[in-house]
N, CA, C and O atoms as CSV, one atom per row, in Angstrom:
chain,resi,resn,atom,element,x,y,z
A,1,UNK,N,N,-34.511,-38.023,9.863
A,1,UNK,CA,C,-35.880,-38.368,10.275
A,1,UNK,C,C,-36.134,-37.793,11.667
A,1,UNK,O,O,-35.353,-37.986,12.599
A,2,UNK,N,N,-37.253,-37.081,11.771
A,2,UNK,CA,C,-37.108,-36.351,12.775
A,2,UNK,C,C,-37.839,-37.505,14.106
A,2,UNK,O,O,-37.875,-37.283,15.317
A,3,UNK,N,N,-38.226,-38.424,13.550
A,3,UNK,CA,C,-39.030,-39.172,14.683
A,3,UNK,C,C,-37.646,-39.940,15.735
A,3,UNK,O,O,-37.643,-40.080,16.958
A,4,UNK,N,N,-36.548,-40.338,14.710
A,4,UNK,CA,C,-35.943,-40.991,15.713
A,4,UNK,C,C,-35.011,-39.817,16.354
A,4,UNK,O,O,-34.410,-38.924,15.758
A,5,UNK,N,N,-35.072,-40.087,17.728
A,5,UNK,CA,C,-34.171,-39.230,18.314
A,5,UNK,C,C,-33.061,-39.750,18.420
A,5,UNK,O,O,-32.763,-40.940,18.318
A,6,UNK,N,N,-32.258,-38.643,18.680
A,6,UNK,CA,C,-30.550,-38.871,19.096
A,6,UNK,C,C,-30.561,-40.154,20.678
A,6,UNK,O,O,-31.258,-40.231,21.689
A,7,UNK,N,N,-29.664,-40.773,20.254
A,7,UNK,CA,C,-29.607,-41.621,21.706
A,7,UNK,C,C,-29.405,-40.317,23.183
A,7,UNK,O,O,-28.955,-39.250,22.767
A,8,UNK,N,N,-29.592,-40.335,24.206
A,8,UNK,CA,C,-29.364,-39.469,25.217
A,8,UNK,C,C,-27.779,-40.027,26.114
A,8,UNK,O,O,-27.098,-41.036,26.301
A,9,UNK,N,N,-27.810,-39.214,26.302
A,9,UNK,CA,C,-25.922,-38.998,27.324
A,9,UNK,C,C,-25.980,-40.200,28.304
A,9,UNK,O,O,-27.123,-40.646,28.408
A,10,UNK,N,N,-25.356,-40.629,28.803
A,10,UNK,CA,C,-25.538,-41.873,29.861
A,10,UNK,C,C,-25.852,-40.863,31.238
A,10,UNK,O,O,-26.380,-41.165,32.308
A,11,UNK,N,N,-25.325,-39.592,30.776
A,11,UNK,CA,C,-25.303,-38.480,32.419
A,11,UNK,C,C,-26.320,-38.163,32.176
A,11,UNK,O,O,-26.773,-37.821,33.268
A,12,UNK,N,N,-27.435,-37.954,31.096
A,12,UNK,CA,C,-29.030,-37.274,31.462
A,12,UNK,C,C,-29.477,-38.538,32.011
A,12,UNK,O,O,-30.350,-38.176,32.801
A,13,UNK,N,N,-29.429,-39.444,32.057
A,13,UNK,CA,C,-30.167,-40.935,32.330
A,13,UNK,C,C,-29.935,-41.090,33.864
A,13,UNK,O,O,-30.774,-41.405,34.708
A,14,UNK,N,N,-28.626,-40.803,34.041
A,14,UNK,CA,C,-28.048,-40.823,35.770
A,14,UNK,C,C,-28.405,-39.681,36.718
A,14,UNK,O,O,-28.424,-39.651,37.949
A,15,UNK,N,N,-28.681,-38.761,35.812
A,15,UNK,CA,C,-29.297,-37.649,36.293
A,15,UNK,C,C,-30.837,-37.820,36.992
A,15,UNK,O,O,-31.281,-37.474,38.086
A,16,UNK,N,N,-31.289,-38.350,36.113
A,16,UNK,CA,C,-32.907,-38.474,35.922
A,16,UNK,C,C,-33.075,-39.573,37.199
A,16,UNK,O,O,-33.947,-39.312,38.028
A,17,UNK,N,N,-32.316,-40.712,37.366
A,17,UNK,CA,C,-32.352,-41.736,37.922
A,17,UNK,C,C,-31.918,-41.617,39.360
A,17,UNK,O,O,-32.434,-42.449,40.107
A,18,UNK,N,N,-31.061,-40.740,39.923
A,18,UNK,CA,C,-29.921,-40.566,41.092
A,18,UNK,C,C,-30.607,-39.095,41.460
A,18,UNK,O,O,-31.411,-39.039,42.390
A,19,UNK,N,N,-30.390,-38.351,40.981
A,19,UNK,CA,C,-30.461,-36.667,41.426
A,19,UNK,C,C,-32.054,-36.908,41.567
A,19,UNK,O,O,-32.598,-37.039,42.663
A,20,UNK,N,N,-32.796,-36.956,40.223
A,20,UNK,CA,C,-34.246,-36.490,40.131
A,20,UNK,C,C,-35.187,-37.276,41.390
A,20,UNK,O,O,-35.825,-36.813,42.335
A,21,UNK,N,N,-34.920,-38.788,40.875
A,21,UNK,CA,C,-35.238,-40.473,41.386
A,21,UNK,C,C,-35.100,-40.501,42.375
A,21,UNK,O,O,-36.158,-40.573,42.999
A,22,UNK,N,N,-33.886,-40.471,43.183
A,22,UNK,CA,C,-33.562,-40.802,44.467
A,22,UNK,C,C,-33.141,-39.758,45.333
A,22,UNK,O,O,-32.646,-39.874,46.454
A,23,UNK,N,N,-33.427,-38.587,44.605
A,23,UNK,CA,C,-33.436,-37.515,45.470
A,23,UNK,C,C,-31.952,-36.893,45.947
A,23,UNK,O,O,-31.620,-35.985,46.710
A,24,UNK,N,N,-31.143,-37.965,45.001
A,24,UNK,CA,C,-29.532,-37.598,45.991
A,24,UNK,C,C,-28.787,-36.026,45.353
A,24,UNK,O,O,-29.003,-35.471,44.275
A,25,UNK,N,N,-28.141,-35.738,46.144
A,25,UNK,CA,C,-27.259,-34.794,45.731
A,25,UNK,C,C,-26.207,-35.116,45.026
A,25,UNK,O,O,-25.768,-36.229,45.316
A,26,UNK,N,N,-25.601,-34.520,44.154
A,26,UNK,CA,C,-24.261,-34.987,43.270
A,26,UNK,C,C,-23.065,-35.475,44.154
A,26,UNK,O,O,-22.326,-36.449,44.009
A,27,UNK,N,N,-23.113,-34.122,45.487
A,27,UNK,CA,C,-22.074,-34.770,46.719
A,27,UNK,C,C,-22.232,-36.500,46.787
A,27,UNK,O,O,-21.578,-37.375,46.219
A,28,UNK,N,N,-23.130,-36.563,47.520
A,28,UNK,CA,C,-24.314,-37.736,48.124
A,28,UNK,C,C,-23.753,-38.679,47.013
A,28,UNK,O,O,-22.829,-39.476,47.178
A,29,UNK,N,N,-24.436,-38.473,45.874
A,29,UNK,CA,C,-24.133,-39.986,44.857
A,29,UNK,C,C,-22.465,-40.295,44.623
A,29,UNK,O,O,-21.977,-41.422,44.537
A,30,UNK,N,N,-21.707,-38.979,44.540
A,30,UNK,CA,C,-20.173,-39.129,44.355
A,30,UNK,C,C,-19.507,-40.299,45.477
A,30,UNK,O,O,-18.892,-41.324,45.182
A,31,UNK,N,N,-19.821,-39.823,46.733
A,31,UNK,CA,C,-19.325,-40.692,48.117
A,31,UNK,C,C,-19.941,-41.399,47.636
A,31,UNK,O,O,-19.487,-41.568,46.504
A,32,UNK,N,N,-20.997,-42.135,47.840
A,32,UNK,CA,C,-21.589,-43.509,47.801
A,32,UNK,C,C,-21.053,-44.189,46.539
A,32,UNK,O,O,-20.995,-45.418,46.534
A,33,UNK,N,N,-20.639,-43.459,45.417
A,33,UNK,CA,C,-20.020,-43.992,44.172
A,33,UNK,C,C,-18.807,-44.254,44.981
A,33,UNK,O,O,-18.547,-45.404,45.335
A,34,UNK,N,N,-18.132,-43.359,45.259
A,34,UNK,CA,C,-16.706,-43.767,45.675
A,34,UNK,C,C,-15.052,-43.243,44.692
A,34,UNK,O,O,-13.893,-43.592,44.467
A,35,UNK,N,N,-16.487,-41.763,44.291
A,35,UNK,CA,C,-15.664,-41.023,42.828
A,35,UNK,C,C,-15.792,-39.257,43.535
A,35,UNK,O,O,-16.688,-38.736,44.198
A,36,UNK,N,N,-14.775,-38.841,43.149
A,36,UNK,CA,C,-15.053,-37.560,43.488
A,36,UNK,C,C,-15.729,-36.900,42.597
A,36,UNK,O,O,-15.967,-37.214,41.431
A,37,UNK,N,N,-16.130,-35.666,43.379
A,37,UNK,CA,C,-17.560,-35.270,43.084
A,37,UNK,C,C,-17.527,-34.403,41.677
A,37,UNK,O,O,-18.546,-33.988,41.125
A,38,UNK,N,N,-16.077,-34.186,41.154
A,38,UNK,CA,C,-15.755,-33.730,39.720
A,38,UNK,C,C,-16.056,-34.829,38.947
A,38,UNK,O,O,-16.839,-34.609,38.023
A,39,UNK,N,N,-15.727,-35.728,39.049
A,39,UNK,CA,C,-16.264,-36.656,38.323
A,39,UNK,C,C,-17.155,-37.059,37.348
A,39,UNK,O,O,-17.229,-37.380,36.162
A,40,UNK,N,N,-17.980,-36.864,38.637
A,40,UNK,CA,C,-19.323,-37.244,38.867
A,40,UNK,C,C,-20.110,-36.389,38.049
A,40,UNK,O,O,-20.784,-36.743,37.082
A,41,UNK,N,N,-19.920,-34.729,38.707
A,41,UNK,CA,C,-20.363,-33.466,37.861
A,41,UNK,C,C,-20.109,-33.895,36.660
A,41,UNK,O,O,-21.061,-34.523,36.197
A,42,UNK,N,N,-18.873,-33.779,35.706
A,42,UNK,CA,C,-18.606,-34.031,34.325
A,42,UNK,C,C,-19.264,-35.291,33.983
A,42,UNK,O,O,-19.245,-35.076,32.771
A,43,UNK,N,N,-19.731,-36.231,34.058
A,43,UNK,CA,C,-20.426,-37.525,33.642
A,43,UNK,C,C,-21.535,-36.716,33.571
A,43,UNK,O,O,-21.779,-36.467,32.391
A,44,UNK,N,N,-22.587,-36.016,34.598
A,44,UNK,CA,C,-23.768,-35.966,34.353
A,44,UNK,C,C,-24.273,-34.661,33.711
A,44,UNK,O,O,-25.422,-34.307,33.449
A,45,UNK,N,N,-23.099,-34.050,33.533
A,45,UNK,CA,C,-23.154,-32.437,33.032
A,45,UNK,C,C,-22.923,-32.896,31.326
A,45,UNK,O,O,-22.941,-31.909,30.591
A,46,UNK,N,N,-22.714,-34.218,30.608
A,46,UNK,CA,C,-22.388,-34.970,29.744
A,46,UNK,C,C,-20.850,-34.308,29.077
A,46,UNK,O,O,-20.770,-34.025,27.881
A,47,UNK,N,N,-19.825,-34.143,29.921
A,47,UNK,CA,C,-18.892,-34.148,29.490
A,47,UNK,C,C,-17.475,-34.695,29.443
A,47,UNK,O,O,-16.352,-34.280,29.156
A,48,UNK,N,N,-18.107,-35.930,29.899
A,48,UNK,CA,C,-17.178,-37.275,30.280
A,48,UNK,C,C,-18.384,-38.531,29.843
A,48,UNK,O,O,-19.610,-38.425,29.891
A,49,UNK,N,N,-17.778,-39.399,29.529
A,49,UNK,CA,C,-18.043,-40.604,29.302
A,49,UNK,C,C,-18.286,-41.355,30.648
A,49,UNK,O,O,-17.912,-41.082,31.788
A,50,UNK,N,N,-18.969,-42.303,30.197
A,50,UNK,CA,C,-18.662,-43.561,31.307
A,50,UNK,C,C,-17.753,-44.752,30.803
A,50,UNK,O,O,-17.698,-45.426,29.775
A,51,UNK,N,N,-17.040,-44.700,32.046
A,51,UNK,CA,C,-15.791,-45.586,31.757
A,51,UNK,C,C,-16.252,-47.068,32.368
A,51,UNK,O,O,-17.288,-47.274,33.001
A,52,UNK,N,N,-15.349,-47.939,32.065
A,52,UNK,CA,C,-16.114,-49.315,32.506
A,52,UNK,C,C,-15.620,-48.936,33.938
A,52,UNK,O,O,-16.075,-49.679,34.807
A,53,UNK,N,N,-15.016,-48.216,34.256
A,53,UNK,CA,C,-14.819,-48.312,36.328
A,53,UNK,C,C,-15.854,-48.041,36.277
A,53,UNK,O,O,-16.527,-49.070,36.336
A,54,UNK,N,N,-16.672,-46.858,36.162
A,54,UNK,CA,C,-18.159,-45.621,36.386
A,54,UNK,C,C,-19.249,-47.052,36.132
A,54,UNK,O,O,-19.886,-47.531,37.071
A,55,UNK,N,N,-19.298,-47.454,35.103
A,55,UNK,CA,C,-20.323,-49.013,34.788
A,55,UNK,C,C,-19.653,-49.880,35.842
A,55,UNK,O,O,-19.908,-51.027,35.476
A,56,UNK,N,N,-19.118,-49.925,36.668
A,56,UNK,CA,C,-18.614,-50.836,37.576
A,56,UNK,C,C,-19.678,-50.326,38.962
A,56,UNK,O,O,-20.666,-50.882,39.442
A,57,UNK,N,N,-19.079,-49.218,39.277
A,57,UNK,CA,C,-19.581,-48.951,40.241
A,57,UNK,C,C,-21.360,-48.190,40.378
A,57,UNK,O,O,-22.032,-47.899,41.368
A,58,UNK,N,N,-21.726,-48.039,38.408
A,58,UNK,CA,C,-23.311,-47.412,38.499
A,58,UNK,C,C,-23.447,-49.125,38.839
A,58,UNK,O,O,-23.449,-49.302,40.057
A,59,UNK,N,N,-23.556,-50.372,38.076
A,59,UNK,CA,C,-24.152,-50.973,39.053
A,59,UNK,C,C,-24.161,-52.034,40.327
A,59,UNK,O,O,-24.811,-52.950,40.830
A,60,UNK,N,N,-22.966,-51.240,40.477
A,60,UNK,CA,C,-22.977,-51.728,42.388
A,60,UNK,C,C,-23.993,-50.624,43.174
A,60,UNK,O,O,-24.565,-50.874,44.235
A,61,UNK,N,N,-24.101,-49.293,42.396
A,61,UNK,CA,C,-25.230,-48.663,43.545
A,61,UNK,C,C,-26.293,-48.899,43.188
A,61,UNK,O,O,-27.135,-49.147,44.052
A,62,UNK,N,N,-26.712,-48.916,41.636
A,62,UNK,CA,C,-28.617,-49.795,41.509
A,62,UNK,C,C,-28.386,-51.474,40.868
A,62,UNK,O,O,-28.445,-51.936,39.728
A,63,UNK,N,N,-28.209,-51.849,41.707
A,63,UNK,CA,C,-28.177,-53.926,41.250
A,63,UNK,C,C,-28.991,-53.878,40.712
A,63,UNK,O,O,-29.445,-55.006,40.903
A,64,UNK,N,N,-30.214,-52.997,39.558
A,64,UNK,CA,C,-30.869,-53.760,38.620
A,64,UNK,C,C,-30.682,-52.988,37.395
A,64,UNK,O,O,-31.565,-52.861,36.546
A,65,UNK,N,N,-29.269,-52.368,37.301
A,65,UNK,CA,C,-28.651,-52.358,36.281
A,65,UNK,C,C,-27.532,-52.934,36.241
A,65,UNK,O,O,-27.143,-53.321,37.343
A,66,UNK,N,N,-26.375,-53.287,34.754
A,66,UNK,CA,C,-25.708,-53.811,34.688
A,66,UNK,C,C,-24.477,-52.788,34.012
A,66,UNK,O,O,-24.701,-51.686,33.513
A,67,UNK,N,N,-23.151,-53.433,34.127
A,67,UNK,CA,C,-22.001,-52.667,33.700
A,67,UNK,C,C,-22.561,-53.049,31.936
A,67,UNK,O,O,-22.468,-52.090,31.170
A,68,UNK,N,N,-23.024,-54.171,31.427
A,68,UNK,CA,C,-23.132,-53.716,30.187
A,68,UNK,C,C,-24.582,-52.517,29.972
A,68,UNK,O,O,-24.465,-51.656,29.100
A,69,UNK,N,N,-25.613,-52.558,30.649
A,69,UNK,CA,C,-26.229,-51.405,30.467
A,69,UNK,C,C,-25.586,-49.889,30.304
A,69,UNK,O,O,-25.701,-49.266,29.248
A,70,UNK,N,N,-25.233,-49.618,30.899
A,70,UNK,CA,C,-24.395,-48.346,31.164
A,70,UNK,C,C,-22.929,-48.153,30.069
A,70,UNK,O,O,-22.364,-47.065,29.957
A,71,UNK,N,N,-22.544,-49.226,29.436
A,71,UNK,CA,C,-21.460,-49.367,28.617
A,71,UNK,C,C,-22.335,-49.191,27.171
A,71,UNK,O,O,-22.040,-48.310,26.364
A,72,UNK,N,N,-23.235,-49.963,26.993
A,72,UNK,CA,C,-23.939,-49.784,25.723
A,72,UNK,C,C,-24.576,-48.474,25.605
A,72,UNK,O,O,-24.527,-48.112,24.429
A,73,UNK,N,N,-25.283,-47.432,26.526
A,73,UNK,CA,C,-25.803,-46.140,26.399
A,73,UNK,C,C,-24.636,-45.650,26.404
A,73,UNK,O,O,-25.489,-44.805,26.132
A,74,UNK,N,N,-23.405,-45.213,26.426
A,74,UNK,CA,C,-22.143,-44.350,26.010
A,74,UNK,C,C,-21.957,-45.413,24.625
A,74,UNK,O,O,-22.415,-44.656,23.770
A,75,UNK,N,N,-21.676,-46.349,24.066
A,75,UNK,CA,C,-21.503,-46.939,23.025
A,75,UNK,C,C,-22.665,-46.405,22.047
A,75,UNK,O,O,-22.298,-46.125,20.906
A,76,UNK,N,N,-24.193,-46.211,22.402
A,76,UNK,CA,C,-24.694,-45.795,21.211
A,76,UNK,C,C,-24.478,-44.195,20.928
A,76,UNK,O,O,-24.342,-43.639,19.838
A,77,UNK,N,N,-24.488,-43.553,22.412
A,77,UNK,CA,C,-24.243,-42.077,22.208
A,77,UNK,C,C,-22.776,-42.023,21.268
A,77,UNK,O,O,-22.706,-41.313,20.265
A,78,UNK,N,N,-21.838,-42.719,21.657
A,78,UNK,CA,C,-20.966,-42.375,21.136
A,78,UNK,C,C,-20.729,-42.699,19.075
A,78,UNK,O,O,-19.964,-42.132,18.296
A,79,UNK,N,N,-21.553,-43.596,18.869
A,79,UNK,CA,C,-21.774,-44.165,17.379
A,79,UNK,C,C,-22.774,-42.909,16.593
A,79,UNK,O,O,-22.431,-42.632,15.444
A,80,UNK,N,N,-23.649,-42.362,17.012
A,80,UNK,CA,C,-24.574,-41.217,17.009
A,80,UNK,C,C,-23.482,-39.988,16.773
A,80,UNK,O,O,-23.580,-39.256,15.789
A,81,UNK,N,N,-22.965,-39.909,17.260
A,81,UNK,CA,C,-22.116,-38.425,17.863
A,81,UNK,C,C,-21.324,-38.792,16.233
A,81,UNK,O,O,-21.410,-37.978,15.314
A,82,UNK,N,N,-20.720,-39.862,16.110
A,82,UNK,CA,C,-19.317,-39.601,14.790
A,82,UNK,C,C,-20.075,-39.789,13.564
A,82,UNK,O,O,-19.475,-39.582,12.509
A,83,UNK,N,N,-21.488,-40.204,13.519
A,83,UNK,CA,C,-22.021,-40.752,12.502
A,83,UNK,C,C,-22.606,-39.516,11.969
A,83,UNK,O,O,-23.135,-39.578,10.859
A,84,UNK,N,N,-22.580,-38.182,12.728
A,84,UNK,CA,C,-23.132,-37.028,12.563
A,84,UNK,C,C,-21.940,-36.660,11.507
A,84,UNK,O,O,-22.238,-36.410,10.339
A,85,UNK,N,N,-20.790,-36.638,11.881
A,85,UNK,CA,C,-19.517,-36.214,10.805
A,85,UNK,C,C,-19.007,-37.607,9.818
A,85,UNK,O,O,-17.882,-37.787,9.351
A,86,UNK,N,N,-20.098,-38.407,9.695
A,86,UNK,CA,C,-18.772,-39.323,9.212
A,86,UNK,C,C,-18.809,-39.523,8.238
A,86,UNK,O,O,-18.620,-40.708,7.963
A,87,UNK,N,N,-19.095,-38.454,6.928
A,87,UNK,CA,C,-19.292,-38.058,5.387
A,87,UNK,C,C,-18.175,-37.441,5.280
A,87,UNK,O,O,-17.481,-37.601,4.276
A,88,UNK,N,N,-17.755,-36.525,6.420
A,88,UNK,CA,C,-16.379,-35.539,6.356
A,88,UNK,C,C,-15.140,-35.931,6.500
A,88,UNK,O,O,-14.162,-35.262,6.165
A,89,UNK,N,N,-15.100,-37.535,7.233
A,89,UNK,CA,C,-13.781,-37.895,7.477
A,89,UNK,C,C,-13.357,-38.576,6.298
A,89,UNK,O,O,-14.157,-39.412,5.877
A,90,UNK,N,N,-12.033,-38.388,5.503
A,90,UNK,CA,C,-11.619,-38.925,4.344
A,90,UNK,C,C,-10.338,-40.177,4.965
A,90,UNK,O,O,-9.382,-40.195,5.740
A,91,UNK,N,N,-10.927,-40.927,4.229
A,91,UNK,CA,C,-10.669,-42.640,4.568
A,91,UNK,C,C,-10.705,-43.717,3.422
A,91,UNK,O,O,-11.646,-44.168,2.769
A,92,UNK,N,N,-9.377,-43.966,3.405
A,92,UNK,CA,C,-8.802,-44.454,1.819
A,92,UNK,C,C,-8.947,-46.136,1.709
A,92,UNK,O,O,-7.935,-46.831,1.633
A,93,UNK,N,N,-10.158,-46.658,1.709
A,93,UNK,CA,C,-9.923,-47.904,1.963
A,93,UNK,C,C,-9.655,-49.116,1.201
A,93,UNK,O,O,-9.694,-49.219,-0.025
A,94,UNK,N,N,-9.368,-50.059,2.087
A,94,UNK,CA,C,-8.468,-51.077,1.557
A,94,UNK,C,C,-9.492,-51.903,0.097
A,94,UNK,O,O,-10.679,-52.199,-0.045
A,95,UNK,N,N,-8.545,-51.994,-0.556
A,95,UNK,CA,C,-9.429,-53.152,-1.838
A,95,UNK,C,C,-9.493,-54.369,-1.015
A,95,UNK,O,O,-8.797,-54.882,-0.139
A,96,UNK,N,N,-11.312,-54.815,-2.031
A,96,UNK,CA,C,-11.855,-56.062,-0.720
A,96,UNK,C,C,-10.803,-57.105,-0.744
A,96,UNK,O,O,-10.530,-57.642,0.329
A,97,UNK,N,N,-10.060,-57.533,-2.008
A,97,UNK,CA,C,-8.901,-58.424,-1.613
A,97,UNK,C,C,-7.914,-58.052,-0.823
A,97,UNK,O,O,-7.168,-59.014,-0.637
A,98,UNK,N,N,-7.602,-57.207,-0.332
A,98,UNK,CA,C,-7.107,-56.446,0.716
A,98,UNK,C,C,-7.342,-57.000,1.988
A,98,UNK,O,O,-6.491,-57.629,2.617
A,99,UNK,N,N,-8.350,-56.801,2.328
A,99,UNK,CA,C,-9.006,-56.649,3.284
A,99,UNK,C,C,-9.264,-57.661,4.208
A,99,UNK,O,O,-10.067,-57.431,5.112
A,100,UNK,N,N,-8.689,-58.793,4.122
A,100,UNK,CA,C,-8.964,-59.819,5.438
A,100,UNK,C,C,-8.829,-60.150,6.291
A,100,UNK,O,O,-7.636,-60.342,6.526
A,101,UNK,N,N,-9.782,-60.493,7.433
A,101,UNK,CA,C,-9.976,-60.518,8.995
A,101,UNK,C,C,-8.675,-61.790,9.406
A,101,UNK,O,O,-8.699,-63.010,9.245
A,102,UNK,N,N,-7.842,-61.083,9.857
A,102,UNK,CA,C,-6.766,-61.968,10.813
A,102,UNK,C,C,-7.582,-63.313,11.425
A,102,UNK,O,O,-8.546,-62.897,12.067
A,103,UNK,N,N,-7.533,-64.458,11.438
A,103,UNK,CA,C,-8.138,-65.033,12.403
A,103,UNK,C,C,-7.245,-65.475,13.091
A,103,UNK,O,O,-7.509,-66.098,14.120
């Protein structure tokens, strides 16, 4: 369906928000993150994830986001991304009597 779009990278969002928003430089946001500035680059260049440290510290620099904000936009990008292949992965599964949740 072409209306719904792909979820976006958590790094176009930080991009848009830090670089575009607040005018900072990648240097600039890295120090004030408290991440070096490779890091930083690969998160917003979308070729790193955000890790719950990175959701730790995106919101210690904007307090009106949260570590689960920033954890759930890499959680949907990342459900999006395998759901694109996930006709191709062959996966032998268990019979439903099989199958029960440990409690």
């Amino acid at each position: 369906n072409m209306a719904i779009h792909d979820p976006l990278h958590p790094g176009e969002i930080l991009k848009e928000l830090l670089i575009e928003g607040a005018k900072l430089s990648v240097t600039a946001s890295a120090e004030r993150l408290g991440v070096n500035r490779t890091t930083l680059s690969r998160l917003l260049n979308g070729h790193a994830g955000v890790s719950p440290d990175m959701a730790l510290r995106l919101s210690k620099l904007m307090p009106n986001t949260s570590m689960r904000f920033w954890l759930n936009i890499q959680r949907d990008y990342d459900i999006s991304l395998v759901s694109k292949y996930a006709k191709k992965v062959k996966v032998y599964p268990l019979a439903k009597d099989q199958a029960h949740v440990a409690h």
